[in-house]
Each structure stands twice: as C-alpha cells, then as structure tokens.
C-alpha positions in Angstrom: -27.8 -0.4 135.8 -26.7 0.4 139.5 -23.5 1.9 139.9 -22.4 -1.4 141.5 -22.9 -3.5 138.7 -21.3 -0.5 136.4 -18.2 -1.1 138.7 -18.0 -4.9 139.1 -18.3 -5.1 135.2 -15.4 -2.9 134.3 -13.6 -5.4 137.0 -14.9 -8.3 135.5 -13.5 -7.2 132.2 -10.3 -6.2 133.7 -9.8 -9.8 135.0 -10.8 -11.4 132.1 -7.8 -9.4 130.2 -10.4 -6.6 128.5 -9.3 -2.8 128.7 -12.0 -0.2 129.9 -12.9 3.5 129.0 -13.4 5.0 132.9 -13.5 8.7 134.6 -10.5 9.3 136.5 -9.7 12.3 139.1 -7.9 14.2 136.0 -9.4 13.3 132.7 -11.2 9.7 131.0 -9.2 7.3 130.6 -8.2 4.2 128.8 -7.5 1.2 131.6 -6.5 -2.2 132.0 -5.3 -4.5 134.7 -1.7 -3.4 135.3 -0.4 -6.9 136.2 -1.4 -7.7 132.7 1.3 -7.8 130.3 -1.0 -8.6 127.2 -3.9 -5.9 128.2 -1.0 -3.2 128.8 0.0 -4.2 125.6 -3.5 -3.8 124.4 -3.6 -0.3 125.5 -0.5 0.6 123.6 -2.0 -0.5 120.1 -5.5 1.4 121.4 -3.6 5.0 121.9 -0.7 3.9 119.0 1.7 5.0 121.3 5.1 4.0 121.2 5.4 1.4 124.3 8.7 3.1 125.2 6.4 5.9 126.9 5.7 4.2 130.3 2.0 4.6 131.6 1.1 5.0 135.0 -1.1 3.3 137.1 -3.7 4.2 139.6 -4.4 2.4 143.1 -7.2 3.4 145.7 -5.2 2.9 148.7 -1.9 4.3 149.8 -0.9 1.2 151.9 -0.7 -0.6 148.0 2.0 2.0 146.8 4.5 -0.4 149.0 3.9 -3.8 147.0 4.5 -1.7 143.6 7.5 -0.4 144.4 10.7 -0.7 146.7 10.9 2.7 147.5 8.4 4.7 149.8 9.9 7.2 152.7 7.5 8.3 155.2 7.9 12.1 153.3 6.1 10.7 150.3 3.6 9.5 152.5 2.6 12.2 154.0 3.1 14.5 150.9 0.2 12.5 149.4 -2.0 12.5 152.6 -1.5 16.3 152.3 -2.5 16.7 148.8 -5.3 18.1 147.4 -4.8 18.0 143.9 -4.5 14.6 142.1 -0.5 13.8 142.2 1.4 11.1 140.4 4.4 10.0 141.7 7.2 8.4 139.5 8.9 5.9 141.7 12.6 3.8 141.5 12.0 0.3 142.2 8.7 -0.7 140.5 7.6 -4.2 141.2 4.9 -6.7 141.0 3.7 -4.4 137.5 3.3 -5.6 133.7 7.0 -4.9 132.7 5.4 -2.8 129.7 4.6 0.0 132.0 8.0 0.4 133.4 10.4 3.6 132.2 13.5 2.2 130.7 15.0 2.6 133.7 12.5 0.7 136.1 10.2 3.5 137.3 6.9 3.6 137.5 4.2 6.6 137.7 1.5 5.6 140.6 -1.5 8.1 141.5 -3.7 7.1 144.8 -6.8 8.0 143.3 -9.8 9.5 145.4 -12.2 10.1 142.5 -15.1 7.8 143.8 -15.7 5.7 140.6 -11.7 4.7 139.5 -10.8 4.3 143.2 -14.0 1.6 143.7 -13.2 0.1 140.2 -9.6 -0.7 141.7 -10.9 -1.9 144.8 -13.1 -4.0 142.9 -10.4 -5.4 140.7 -8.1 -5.8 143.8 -5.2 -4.7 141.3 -3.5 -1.3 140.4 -5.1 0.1 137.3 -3.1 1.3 134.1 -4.3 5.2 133.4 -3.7 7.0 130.2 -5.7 9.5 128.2 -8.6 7.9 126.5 -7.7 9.5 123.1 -5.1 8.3 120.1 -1.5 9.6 120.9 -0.9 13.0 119.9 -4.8 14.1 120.1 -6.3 16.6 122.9 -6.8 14.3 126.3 -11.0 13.8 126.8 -11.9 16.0 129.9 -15.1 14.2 129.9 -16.9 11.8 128.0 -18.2 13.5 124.9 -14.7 14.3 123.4 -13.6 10.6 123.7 -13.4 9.7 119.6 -15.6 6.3 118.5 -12.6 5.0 117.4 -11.6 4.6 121.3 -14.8 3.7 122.2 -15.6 1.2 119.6 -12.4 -0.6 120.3 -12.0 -1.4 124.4 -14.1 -4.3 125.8 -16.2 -1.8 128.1 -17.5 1.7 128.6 -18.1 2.7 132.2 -21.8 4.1 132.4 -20.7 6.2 135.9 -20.3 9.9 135.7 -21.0 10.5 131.6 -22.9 13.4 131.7 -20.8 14.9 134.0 -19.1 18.2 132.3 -16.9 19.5 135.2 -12.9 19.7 134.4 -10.0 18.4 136.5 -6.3 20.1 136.7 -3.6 17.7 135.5 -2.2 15.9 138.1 1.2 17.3 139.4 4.0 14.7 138.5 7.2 14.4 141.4 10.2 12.3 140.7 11.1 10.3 144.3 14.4 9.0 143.6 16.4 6.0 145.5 18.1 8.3 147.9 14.2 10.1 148.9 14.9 13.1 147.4 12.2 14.6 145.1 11.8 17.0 142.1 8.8 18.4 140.6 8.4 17.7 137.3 4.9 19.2 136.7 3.2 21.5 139.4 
C-alpha cells in the first residue's frame, strides 16, 4: 500500500464515523473526526475514560485554529510559528467542535501538527482530528506502535500502516492556557 492510499483510508474512515490508530508528533494515538459527536464518543468508550476529561484535537494548518475557536491574538500566532517542540494550546471559545471534546467550561486543547503523516491525514479529512493516547485510561501512553495493547487495536475501524517500525520517541507536547483577555500560562513545559 502507498502512503497515499494509507492516508486517504484513515480519512475515508474518519468520514464515514470510524476512529483510527495513527502516529502523531508526540506519541500514537487514538483519532476520530472531531466534528463528530458519535465517533468522539466512540473514543471515550475505546480509552474508558470518563468523558468529563476533554480531548484535544490536532489540525495541519494554523489559519484553521481561527474557525475552532473565537479567540486567537497575533502572540499565539507567532508563539506557535516559533515553536519547535509540539505545543498544545487550550483555547476559550471553542467552536464548530463535537461538544464532547469541550472542558466544562468551553475550552478546547488544539495542536498544529507538523508530523508528516497526522498533518496529511487532516488535510485529507479536511477536518480537525481528535488526539489522545492510543492506550486504556490509566496505562503508559504508546511511544510507538509496538506498545499499543490488541485490545486498542482490535477495536478502532483502522490501523494506519505509515511509520510502524519506526522506534524514535517524541517529548510531550508543552500545554499553554490562552485565556479571553490573551494572557497565557504554561501549564506543562
């Protein structure tokens, strides 16, 4: 299979509703399309994680941060363009999202993503993509794609073929708050 038809399929089964297992620029990760209120759901039952927990979601292009949420100052642009490390940015306002993947108070966690193979998958798809650890809650997070447990991978609707033997290990992204007024606090550096 080419790497093209490895990505349009984990599109296709993102349209069609199905949740994916998928290399990310941290870790491998369960995903679904994040419009999708019944495959976000999905992906709660998947990890059996409380659906109070938000999830974030990935997109491949900065210019789509705007239609997620209402809330983007020029700093955060520019903090991301200057990034080198994977950063996931919790932002007031979220819109256009599943509502399951909203904090409690409206936030949402997005990452631009500039791993090759989740950033093409969400071009692909032409959506954000929901991100979480491809593991059941509470278990180590799958570095790469040998420590992801049967259970996970027996259970989504497709297994991206793209980067499996690849052993190298990612840092965690670094998590900023951005509240309504454009001030920021690091949660995780």
């Amino acid at each position: 299979m080419t790497f093209g038809e490895d990505i349009e399929l984990a599109a296709e089964t993102m349209r069609q509703g199905g949740v994916i297992v998928y290399p990310t620029d941290t870790i491998w990760g369960i995903g679904c399309d994040a419009t999708n209120s019944e495959a976000v759901r999905r992906v709660f039952e998947l990890k059996r994680r409380s659906d109070s927990k938000a999830l974030i979601t990935l997109v491949s292009d900065i210019n789509d941060i705007a239609i997620y949420t209402s809330v983007l100052p020029d700093s955060v642009i520019t903090m991301i363009n200057d990034c080198e490390r994977p950063t996931t940015i919790i932002y007031p306002g979220a819109r256009n999202l599943a509502p399951e993947l909203l904090s409690s108070d409206g936030s949402v966690g997005i990452r631009v993503t500039r791993e090759y193979v989740s950033s093409s998958i969400c071009r692909i798809l032409g959506r954000p993509l929901v991100s979480t650890s491809a593991n059941i809650s509470g278990e180590p997070s799958p570095s790469v794609f040998k420590e992801i447990s049967s259970e996970i991978l027996e259970k989504v609707d497709y297994v991206v073929e793209a980067r499996r033997n690849d052993i190298s290990r990612a840092l965690p992204s670094r998590i900023v708050r951005l509240e309504s007024d454009g001030s920021m606090t690091v949660i995780r550096s």
